[in-house]
C-alpha positions in Angstrom: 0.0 0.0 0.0 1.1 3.6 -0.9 0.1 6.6 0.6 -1.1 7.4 -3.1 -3.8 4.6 -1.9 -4.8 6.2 1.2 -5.6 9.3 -0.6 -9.2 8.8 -0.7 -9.5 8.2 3.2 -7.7 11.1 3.9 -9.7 13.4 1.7 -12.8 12.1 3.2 -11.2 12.8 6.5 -10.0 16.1 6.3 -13.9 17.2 4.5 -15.2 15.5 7.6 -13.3 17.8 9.9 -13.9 20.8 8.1 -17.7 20.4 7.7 -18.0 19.4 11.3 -15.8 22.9 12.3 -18.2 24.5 10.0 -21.0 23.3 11.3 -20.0 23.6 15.2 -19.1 27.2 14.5 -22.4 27.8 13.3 -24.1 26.1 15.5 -22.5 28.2 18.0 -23.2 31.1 16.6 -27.1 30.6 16.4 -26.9 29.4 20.0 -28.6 25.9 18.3 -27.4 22.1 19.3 -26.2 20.3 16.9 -27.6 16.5 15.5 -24.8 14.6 14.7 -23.7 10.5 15.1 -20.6 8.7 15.6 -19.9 5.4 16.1 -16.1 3.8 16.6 -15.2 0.4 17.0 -12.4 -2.3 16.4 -12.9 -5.3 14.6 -10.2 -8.2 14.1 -10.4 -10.4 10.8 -8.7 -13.8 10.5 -8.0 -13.3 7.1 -7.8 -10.5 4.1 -11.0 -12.5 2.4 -12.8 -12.1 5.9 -12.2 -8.2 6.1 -13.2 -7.9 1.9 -16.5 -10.2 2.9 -16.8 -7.5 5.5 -16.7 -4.5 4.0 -18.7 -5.4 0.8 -21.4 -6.9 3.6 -21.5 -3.5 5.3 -21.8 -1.7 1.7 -24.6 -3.7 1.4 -26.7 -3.3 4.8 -25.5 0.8 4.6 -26.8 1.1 0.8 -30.5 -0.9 1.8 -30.4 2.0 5.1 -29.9 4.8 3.0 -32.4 3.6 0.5 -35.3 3.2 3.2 -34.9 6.4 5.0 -33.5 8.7 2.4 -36.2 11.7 1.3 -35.5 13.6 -1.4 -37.4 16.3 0.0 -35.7 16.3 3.9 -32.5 17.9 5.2 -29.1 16.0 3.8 -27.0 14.4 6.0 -23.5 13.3 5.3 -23.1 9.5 6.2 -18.8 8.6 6.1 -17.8 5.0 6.5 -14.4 4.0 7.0 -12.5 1.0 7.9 -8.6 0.9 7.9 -6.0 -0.7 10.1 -6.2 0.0 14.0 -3.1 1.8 15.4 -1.7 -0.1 18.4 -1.3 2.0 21.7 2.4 2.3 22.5 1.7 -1.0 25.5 0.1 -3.0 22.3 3.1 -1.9 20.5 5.5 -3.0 22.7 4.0 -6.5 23.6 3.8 -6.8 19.9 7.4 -6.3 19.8 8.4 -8.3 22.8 5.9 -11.0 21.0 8.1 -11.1 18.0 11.8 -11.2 19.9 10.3 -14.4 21.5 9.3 -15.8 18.2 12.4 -15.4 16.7 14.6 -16.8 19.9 11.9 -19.8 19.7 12.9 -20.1 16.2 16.9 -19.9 16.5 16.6 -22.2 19.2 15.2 -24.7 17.4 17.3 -24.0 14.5 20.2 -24.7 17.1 21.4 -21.0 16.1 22.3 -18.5 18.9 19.9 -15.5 18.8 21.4 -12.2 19.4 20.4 -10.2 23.2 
């Protein structure tokens, strides 16, 4: 992956921070609350096919919402779904790490090859 391929996630990242600014400011400014959804979440896939079986599955269900409540006469709502790697917290990151020195001792060990401290 290039960052030429994460282009598309990050424009639809950046418009989502501006509009929401936008939006807070103005909201502010008319003294109004503003209606807005989140949701954030983690999800592990066993396997590449698993995560593509995933995302064209949640393509689908989004697609039939949009379809049953959309009103081409109400108020438009921007609806932004995105699903890319997790970044592990700097523990994860570490026991990652640590996970992978052990792995490789295990494997020089059996290889009868002294793994370097």
């Amino acid at each position: 992956m290039t960052a030429r391929d994460l282009e598309p996630l990050l424009a639809v990242a950046a418009k989502l921070v501006r509009d929401v600014g936008t939006l807070i400011t103005g909201a502010g400014r008319a003294g109004k609350p503003l209606a807005t959804f989140a949701m954030d979440g983690t999800v592990r896939f066993a396997s590449p096919a698993d995560r593509a079986a995933f995302a064209e599955e949640l393509a689908t269900v989004v697609t039939a919402l949009v379809g049953k409540y959309h009103d081409e006469g109400g108020r438009a709502h921007r609806l932004v779904v995105a699903v890319h790697p997790d970044v592990p917290t700097p523990e994860e990151f570490r026991a990652l790490i640590a996970n992978e020195i052990r792995d490789w001792k295990s494997i020089a060990q059996k290889a009868n090859v002294k793994a370097a401290e």
